[in-house]
Every structure is written in structure tokens, then in C-alpha cells.
C-alpha positions as CSV (number, residue, x, y, z in Angstrom):
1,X,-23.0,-227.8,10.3
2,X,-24.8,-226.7,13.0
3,X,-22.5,-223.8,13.9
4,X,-22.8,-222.6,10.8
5,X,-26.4,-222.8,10.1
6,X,-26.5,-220.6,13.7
7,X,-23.6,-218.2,12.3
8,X,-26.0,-217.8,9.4
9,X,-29.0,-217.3,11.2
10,X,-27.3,-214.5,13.5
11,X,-25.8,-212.7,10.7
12,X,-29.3,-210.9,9.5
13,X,-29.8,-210.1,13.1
14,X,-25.8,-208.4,13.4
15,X,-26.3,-206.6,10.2
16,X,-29.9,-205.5,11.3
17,X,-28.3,-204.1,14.6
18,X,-25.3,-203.0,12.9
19,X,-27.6,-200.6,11.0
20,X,-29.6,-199.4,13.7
21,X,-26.0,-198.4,15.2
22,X,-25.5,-196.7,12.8
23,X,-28.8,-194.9,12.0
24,X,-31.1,-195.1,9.6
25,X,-31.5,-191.7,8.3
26,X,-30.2,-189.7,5.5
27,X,-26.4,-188.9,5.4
28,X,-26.1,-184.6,6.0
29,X,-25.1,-182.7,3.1
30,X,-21.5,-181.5,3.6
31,X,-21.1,-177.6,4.5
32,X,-20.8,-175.3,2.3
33,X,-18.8,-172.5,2.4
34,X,-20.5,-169.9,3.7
35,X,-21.1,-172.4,6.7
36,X,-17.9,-173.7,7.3
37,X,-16.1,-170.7,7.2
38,X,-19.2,-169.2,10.1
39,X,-18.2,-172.3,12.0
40,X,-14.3,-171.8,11.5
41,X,-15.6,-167.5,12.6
42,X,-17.0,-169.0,15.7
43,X,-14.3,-171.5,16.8
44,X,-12.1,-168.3,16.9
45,X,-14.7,-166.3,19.6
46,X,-14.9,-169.8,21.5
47,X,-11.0,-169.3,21.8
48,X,-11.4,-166.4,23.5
49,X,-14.2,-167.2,25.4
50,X,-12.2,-169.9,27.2
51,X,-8.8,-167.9,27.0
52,X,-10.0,-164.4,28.2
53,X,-6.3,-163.2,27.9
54,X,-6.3,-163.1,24.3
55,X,-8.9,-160.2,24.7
56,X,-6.3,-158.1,26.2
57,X,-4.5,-157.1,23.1
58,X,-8.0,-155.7,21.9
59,X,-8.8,-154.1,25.8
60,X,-6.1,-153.0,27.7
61,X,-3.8,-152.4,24.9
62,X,-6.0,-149.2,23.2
63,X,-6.8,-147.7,26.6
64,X,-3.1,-147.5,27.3
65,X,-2.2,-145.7,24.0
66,X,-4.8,-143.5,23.8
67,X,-4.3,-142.1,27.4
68,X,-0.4,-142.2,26.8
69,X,-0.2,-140.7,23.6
70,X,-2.9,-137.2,24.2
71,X,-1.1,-137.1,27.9
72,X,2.1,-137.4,27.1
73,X,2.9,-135.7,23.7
74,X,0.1,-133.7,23.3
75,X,1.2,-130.6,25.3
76,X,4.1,-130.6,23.2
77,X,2.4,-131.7,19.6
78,X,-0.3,-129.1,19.5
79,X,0.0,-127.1,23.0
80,X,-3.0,-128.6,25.1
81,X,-4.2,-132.4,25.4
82,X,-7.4,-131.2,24.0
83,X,-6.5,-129.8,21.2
84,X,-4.4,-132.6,20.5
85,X,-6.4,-135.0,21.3
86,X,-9.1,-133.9,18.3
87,X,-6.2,-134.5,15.8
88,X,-4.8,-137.9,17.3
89,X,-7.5,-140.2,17.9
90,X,-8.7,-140.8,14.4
91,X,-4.6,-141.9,14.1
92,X,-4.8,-143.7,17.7
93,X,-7.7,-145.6,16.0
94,X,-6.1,-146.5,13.0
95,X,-2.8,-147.3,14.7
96,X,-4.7,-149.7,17.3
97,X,-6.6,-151.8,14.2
98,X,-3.9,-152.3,12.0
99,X,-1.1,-153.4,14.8
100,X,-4.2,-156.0,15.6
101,X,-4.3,-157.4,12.4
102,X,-0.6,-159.4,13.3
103,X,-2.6,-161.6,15.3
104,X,-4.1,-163.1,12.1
105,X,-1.0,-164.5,11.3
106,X,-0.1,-165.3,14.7
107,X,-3.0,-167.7,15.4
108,X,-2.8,-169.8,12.2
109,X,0.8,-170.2,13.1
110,X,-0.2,-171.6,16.9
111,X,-2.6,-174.0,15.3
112,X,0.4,-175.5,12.7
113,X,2.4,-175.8,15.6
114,X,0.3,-177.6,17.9
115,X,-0.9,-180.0,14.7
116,X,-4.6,-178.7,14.7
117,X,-3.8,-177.7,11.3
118,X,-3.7,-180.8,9.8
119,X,-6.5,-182.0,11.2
120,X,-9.0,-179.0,10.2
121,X,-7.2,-179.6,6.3
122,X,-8.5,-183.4,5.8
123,X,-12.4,-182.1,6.6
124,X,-14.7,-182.6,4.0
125,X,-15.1,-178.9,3.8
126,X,-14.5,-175.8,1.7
127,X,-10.6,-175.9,2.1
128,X,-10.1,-172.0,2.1
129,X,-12.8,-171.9,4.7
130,X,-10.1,-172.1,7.8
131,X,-8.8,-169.2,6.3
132,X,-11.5,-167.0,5.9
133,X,-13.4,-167.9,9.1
134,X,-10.3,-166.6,10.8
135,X,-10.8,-163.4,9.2
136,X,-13.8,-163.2,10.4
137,X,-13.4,-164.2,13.5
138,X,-10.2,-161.2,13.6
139,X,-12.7,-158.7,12.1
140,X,-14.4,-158.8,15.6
141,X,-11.6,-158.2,17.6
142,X,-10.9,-155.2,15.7
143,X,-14.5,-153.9,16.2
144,X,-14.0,-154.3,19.7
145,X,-10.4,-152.9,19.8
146,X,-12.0,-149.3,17.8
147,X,-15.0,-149.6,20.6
148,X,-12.4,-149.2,22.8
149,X,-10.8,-146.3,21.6
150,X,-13.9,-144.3,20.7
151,X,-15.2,-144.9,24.7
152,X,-12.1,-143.5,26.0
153,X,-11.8,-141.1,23.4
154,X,-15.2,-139.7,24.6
155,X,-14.8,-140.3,28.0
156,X,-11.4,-138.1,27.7
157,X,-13.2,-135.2,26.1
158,X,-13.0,-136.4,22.2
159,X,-15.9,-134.9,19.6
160,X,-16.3,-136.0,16.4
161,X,-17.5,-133.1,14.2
162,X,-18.5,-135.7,11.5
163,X,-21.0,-136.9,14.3
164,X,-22.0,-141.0,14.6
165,X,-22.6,-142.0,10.7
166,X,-18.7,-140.1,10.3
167,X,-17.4,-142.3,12.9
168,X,-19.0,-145.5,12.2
169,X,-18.2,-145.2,8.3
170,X,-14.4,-144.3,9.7
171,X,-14.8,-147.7,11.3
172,X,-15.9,-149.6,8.6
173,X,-13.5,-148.0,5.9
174,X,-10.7,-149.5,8.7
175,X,-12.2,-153.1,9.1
176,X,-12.1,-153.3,5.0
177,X,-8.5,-152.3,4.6
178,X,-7.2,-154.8,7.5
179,X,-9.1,-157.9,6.3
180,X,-7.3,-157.0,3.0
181,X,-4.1,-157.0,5.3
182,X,-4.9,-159.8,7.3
183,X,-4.0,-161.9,4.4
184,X,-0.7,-160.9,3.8
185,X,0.0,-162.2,7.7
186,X,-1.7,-164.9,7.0
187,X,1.4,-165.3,4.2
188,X,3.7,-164.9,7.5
189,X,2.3,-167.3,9.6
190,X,2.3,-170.2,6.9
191,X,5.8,-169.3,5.8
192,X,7.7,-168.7,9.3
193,X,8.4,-171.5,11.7
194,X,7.4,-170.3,15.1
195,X,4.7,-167.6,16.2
196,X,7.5,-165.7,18.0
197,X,8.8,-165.2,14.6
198,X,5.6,-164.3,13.1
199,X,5.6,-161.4,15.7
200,X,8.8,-160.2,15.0
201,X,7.9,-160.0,11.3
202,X,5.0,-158.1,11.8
203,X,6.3,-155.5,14.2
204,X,9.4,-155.6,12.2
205,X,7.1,-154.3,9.3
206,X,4.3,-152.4,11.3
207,X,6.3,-150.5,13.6
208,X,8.0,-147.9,10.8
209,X,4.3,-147.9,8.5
210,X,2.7,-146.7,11.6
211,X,4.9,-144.2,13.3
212,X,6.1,-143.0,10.1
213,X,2.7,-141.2,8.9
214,X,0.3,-138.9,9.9
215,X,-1.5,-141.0,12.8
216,X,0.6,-138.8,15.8
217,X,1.8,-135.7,13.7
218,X,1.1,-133.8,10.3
219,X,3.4,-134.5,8.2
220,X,3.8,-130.7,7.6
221,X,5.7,-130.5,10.8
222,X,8.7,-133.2,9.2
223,X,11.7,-133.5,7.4
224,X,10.9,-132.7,3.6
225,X,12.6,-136.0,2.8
226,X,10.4,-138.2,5.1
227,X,7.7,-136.5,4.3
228,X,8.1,-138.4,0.6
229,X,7.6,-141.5,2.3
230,X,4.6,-140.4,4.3
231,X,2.6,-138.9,1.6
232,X,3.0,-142.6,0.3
233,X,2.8,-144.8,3.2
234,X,-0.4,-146.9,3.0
235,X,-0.8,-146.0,6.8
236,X,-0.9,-142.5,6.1
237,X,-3.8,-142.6,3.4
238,X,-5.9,-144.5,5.7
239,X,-6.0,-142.3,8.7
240,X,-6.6,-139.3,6.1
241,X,-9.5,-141.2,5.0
242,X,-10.7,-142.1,8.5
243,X,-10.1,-138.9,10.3
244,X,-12.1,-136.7,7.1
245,X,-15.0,-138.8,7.7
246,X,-14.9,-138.1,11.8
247,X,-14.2,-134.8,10.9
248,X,-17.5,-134.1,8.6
249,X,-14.9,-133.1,6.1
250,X,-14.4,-136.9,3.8
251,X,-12.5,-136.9,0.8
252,X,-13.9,-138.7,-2.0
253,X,-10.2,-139.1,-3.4
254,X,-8.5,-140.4,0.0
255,X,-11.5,-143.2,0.1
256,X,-11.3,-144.5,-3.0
257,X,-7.9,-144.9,-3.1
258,X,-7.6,-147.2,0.2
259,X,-11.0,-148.8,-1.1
260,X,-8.9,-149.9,-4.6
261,X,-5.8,-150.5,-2.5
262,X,-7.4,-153.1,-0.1
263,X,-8.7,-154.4,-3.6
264,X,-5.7,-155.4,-4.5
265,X,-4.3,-156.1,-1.7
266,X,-6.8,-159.0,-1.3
267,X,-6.4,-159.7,-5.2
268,X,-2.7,-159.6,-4.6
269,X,-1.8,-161.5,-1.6
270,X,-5.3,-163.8,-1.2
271,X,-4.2,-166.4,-3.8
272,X,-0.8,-166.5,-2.6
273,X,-1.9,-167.1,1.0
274,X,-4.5,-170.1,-0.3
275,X,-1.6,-171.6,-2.0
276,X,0.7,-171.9,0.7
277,X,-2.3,-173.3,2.9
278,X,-3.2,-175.9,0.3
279,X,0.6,-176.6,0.0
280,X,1.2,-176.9,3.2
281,X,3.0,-179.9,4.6
């Protein structure tokens, strides 16, 4: 009787310090998803700010094919580097972002593998939010990754006749059309086993869209029959778009059509990509 009557007497006091343990104060209000996908945005820059390396694709990567493509084929293209040069880098630029975009698909893939996956799905938050703050999260990379290419571009002699507002529009009409993109690698990465294999699907895919169109060469100068497939190629309308804006000379026509085709491309390829995630086993 006794041990009980003291078991009884302690149990106010255990459930008092049970709640101070756990706190007294209002439980937060879950994310929503604006904020989860921000925090999902900046878990992507803390990866690269602890694994530097992953910055190289963004760094070294358009230094290397800007200086190798105006110093080796430009001579030959359009008869001086210079020259060349004024033609090229609104293509290098376009080139660089959209062989970036891969890496979309790449990193959801390294996070299934190594199980973070699973554990960022059972959150309490917005469930597409993983998604989309790895979108945003990319989107950076590929600002960084056209920085790039503009600096050596100047440095090297480039001018853009369409002067800063050109160029920064040129840069902006690029980070809409690869977000659209992003998602279709994000299809990649969800469906395909390993991230080696994600790669090989993307270059598989990007290698022939960008060095079949008009980023290194008019099309003018080509085979009547390839030039069917790069009046078409998706590639091809983009750098038109981009390179009339740094030129001073934009088309209305080119712009909207790779505004409405990054439309649905997102409208397209954004539902199926959510799916797979939310299906995902």
C-alpha cells in the first residue's frame, strides 16, 4: 500500500517533468510550400558548399568550351576567331546550360541510391517540394555556368550589340526553357537504376540536339537534308532566340515559340515526373 500510494504521488511530478521535456509552447505550423521547397533550394547550395567539386561542371567545364571552340574551329568556320567568336558564343552559352540541366536528374538519382530519398518522402511537407527545390537549387548553377561564359567571352574579345538588357534577357529566356527541361531528367533519374545510367541517357539524348543545330554553324552551311532537322530541333530555336536578343536584333516569333514550348514541356512532362516520385518505392 505504501508503494503505491508513493507511485501515485510521483506520477504528477513524472508527468509535470515529462511536459517540461517536452515544452510547453505551441506546436509550429508545418511548412508550406513555398518554404519547403526554399529549404529543399538551399540543401542543394549546402551540397556544394561542402562538395566544391560539384561546381566544376558549372566552372571549368564553360571556360574549356568556349576557349576550344573560337580557337579551334573558328579560323576555319568564319576565317578569324573574332569573327567567329561574335556568332558562337550566344550558341556556347546555350550549349553550356542545357548539357547542365542532366545534372537535375543525376542528383535525385544519388539521393535514391544512397536512401535519402525515402527519408525526405515521409516529412510532413509539400510532397512535390523535393522536386521543385531541386529546380531551384539547379537554376543557380546554370546562372553561374552563363556567368562564366559571358566573362570569358568578354575577356576574349566578345561584344554584344544588344548591349546588357539583350544579354541578361538571353539569360533569362535560357534559365525558363531548362527548368522546363529539368523535369523531363527528373523522369530519368526516377525511372533508371544508377546515376551512371542517368548520364548515359542524357548525353545519349543531348549530344545529337546540341551539335546538330545552329549553336557552332549556320545551318545555311549544311546538308539540305539535315538542315530539316535543324530548323526543328528545339536546340536550334533557342539559341536563335538567345543570340537575336544579344544581337539587338530579337524576334518576337523565335521567343514566343520556346516561351510556349517550355510551356508545355513543364505541362507535359511535370505531372508525369510527380507521379513517378509519389510512386516511388
Amino acid at each position: 500500500m505504501t508503494t503505491q500510494a508513493t507511485r501515485s504521488q510521483d506520477a504528477p511530478a513524472l508527468d509535470a517533468g515529462v511536459i517540461a521535456a517536452l515544452g510547453s509552447g505551441e506546436r509550429p505550423q508545418p511548412a508550406n510550400a513555398v518554404r519547403s521547397s526554399l529549404t529543399f533550394g538551399w540543401r542543394a547550395l549546402l551540397k556544394i558548399k561542402h562538395v566544391p567539386e560539384q561546381l566544376f561542371d558549372v566552372t571549368m567545364f564553360p571556360i574549356l568550351f568556349t576557349l576550344m571552340f573560337t580557337y579551334v574551329f573558328g579560323g576555319a568556320i568564319a576565317g578569324s576567331t573574332q569573327d567567329y567568336l561574335q556568332y558562337a558564343l550566344p550558341g556556347i552559352l546555350t550549349q553550356t546550360v542545357v548539357f547542365i540541366t542532366m545534372y537535375t536528374g543525376l542528383t535525385i538519382n544519388t539521393d535514391i541510391d544512397k536512401g535519402v530519398f525515402d527519408r525526405f518522402r515521409s516529412l510532413p511537407v509539400w510532397r512535390a517540394s523535393l522536386l521543385v527545390g531541386a529546380l531551384l537549387g539547379d537554376t543557380l548553377r546554370y546562372c553561374l555556368a552563363s556567368i562564366m561564359v559571358l566573362t570569358v567571352g568578354v575577356v576574349i574579345g566578345y561584344r554584344a550589340p544588344g548591349g546588357v538588357s539583350g544579354v541578361l534577357l538571353a539569360v533569362l529566356l535560357l534559365l525558363v526553357f531548362c527548368f522546363s527541361l529539368s523535369w523531363l531528367w527528373l523522369i530519368v533519374g526516377l525511372k533508371v537504376r544508377t546515376p551512371n545510367a542517368v548520364m548515359g541517357v542524357s548525353m545519349m539524348v543531348l549530344f545529337p540536339l546540341t551539335f546538330i543545330s545552329s549553336v557552332f554553324a549556320p545551318p545555311e552551311t549544311m546538308p539540305s537534308w539535315l538542315q530539316k532537322f535543324v530548323d526543328i530541333n528545339p536546340v536550334t530555336l533557342l539559341c536563335e532566340a538567345a543570340r537575336g536578343l544579344m544581337n539587338g536584333a530579337a524576334d518576337a516569333g523565335d521567343i514566343t515559340i520556346v516561351l510556349v514550348l517550355s510551356a508545355v514541356t513543364t505541362a507535359v512532362f511535370a505531372p508525369i515526373a510527380l507521379r513517378l516520385y509519389n510512386r516511388k518505392s
